[in-house]
C-alpha positions in Angstrom: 2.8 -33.7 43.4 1.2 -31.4 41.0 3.0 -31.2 37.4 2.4 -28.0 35.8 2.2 -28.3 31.7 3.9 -25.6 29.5 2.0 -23.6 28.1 3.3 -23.6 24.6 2.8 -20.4 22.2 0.4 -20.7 19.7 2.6 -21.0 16.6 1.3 -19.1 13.3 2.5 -18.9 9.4 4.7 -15.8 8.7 3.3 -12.6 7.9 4.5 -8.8 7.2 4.1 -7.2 10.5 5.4 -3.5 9.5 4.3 -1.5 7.0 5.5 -0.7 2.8 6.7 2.7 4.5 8.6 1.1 7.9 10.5 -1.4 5.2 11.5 2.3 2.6 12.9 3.0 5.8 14.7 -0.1 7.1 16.6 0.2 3.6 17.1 3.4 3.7 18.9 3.0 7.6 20.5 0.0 6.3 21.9 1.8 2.6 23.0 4.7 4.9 26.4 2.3 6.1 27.4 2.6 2.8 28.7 -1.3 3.0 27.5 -4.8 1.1 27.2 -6.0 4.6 25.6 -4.6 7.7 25.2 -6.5 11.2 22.0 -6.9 13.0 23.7 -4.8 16.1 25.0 -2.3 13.8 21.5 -1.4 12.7 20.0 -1.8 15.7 22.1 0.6 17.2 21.5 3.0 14.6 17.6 2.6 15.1 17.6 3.5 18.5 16.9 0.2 20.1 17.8 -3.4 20.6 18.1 -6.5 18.5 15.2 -8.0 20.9 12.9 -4.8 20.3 9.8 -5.6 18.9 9.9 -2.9 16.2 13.6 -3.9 15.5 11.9 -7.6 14.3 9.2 -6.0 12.5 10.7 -4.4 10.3 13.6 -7.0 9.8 11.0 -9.4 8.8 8.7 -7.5 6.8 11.7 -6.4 4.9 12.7 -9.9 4.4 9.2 -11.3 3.4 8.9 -8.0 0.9 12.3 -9.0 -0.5 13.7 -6.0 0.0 16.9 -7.6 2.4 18.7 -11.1 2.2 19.9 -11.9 5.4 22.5 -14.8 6.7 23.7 -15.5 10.3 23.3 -12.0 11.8 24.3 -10.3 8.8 21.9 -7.7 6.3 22.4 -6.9 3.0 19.9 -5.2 0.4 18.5 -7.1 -2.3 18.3 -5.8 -5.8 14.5 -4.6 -5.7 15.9 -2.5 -2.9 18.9 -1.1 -4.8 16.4 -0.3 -7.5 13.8 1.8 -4.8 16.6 3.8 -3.8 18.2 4.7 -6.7 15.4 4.0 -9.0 16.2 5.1 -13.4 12.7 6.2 -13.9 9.5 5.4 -11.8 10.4 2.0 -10.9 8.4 2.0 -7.6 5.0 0.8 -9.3 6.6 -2.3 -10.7 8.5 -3.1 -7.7 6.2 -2.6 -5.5 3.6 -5.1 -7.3 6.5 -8.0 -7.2 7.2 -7.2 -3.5 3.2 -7.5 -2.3 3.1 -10.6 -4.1 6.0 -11.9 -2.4 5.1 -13.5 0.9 3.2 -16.4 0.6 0.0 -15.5 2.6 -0.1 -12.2 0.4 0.2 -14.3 -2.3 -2.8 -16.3 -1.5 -4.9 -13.6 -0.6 -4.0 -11.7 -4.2 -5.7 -15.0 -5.9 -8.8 -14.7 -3.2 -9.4 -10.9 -3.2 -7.8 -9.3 -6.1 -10.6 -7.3 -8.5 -13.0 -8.2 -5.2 -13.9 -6.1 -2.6 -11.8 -6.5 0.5 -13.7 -7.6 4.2 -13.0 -5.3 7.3 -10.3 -6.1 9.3 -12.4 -7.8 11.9 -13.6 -10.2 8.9 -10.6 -10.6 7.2 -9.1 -11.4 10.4 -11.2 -14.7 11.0 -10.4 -15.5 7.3 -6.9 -15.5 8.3 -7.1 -17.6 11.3 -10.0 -20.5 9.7 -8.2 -20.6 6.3 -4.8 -19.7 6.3 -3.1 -20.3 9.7 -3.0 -17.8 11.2 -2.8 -17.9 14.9 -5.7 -16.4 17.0 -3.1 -14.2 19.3 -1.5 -12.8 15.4 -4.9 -12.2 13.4 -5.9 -9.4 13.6 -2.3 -7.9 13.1 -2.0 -9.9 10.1 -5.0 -8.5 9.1 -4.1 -5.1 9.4 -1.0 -4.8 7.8 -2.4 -6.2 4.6 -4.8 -3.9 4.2 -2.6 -1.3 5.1 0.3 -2.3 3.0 -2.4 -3.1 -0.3 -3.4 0.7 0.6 0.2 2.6 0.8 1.2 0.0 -2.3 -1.2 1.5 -4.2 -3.4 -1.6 -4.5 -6.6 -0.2 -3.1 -9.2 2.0 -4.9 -12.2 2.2 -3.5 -12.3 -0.7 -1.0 -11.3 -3.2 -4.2 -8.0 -5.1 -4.3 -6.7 -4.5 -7.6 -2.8 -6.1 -7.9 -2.1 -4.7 -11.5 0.1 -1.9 -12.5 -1.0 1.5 -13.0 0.9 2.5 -16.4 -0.8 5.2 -18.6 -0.9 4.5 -22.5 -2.2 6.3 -25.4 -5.9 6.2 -25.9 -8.6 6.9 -28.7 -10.8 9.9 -27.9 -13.7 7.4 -29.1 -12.5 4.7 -26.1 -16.1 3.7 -24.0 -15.8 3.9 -20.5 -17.3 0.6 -19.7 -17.1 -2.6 -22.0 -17.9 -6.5 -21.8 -15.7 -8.8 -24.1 -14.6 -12.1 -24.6 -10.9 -13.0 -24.0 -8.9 -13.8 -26.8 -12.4 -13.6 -29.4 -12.0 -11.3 -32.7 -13.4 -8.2 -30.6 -15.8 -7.4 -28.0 -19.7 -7.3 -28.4 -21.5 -4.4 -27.0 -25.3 -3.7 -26.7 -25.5 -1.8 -30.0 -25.1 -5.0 -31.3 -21.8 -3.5 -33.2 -18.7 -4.8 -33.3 -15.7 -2.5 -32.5 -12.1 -2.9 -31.4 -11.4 -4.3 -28.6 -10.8 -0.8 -26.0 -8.0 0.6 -24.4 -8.2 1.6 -20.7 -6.3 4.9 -20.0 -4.8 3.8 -16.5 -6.1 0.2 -14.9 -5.9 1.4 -11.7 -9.1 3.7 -12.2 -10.9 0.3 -13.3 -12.1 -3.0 -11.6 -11.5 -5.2 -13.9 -13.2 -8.8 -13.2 -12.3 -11.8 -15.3 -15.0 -14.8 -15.3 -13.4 -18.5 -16.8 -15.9 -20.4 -18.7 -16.0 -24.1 -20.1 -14.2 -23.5 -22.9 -11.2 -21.9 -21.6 -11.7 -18.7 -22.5 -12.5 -16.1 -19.8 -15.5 -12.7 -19.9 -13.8 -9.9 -18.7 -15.9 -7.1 -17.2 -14.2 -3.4 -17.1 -16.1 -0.8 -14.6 -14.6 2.5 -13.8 -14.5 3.0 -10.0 -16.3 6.8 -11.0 -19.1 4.9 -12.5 -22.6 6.1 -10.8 -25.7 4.6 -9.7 -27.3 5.1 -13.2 -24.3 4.0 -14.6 -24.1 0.3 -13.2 -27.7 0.0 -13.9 -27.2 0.8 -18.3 -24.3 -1.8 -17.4 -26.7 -4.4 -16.3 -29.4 -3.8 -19.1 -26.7 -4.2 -21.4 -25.5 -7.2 -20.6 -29.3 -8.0 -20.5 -29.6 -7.4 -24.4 -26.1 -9.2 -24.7 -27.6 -12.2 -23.2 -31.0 -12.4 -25.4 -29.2 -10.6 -28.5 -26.3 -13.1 -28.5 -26.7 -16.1 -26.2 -30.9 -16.0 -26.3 -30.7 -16.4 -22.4 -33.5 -14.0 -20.5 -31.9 -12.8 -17.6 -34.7 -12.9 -15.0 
């Protein structure tokens, strides 16, 4: 007699499997009721589809995992981050929408990996996934794809670089450099002039990549590069921290 194991689905850690937009409009279906509490069936029906529909479950759990719905037995109801998005007091979707990215775990993870970094393709990112972070092989490259498109329609993504920071504008000096090297939490920052000048401010973050290197001490060099910044600009970026390095450290940079 032959006995025939079952074959058991490969199991894999949650992840957002509908977009930022899909979950604006899960809330929005789900707000339409006009009640605190609205059935799984109820919204189903309204969608178009059944509870057991594959899009139906997307966007249930992506909603979930953004924090956007709480859910109990077969019940929805909108959380207040959702309440907020669709009846926001001023822009509120910026600040929202940097708490809900950072809310599922795996996103969470992959913020303190990637973020000021440039992110892999999807095919890379993908394998990252499944090596490092339990993601099953059949899931991966879904996984993958809906957190770079999410970082993307968030508003995380300028010019292939994860950048999880707010984009708020605030007044600036005419006299503000574009690019600048200091030393967190020092008197001001150092440039190649050798001068000593307060410490800039940067018009809106999101134009910037903004990398932070700790050192022994504790504190931390931050490095702040527009994403205009040319060819011949990165290069008088990397002669300046040249002289910065002999000037003030007496390191040669070879």
């Amino acid at each position: 007699m032959v006995i025939e194991k079952e074959n058991k689905r490969e199991r894999s850690v949650a992840y957002p499997y509908a977009s930022w937009t899909d979950c604006k409009e899960f809330i929005k279906l789900i707000d339409s009721f006009r009640a605190s509490q609205v059935s799984y069936d109820e919204a189903a029906k309204k969608s178009g589809v059944s509870i057991q529909a594959l899009s139906f479950k997307a966007k249930l759990s992506a909603s979930r995992q953004f924090g956007l719905i709480e859910t109990s037995g077969n019940v929805i109801s909108l959380s207040n981050s959702a309440k907020k998005l669709l009846y926001p007091i001023g822009n509120d979707e910026p600040q929202i929408a940097l708490e809900c990215f950072a809310n599922p775990p795996l996103y969470l993870k992959l913020i303190g990996e990637y973020n000021g970094k440039s992110l892999p393709t999807e095919i890379v990112l993908s394998n990252v996934l499944m090596n490092d972070y339990a993601i099953a092989r059949n899931a991966k490259d879904t996984a993958a794809r809906f957190f770079i498109q999410n970082a993307t329609e968030m508003g995380f993504v300028r010019a292939g670089v994860l950048n999880h920071s707010l984009c708020e504008d605030v007044n600036s000096s005419t006299n503000t450099p574009d690019i600048s090297l200091d030393i967190v939490d020092d008197k001001a920052p150092i440039y190649a002039t050798g001068s000593v000048i307060p410490q800039p401010i940067i018009e809106n973050e999101c134009d910037y990549i903004s990398q932070v290197i700790p050192t022994e001490s504790g504190k931390a060099a931050r490095i702040i590069i527009p994403l205009t910044a040319t060819e011949d600009d990165l290069w008088i970026i990397r002669d300046s921290l040249d002289i910065i390095m002999k000037r003030k450290f007496k390191i040669e940079i070879e």
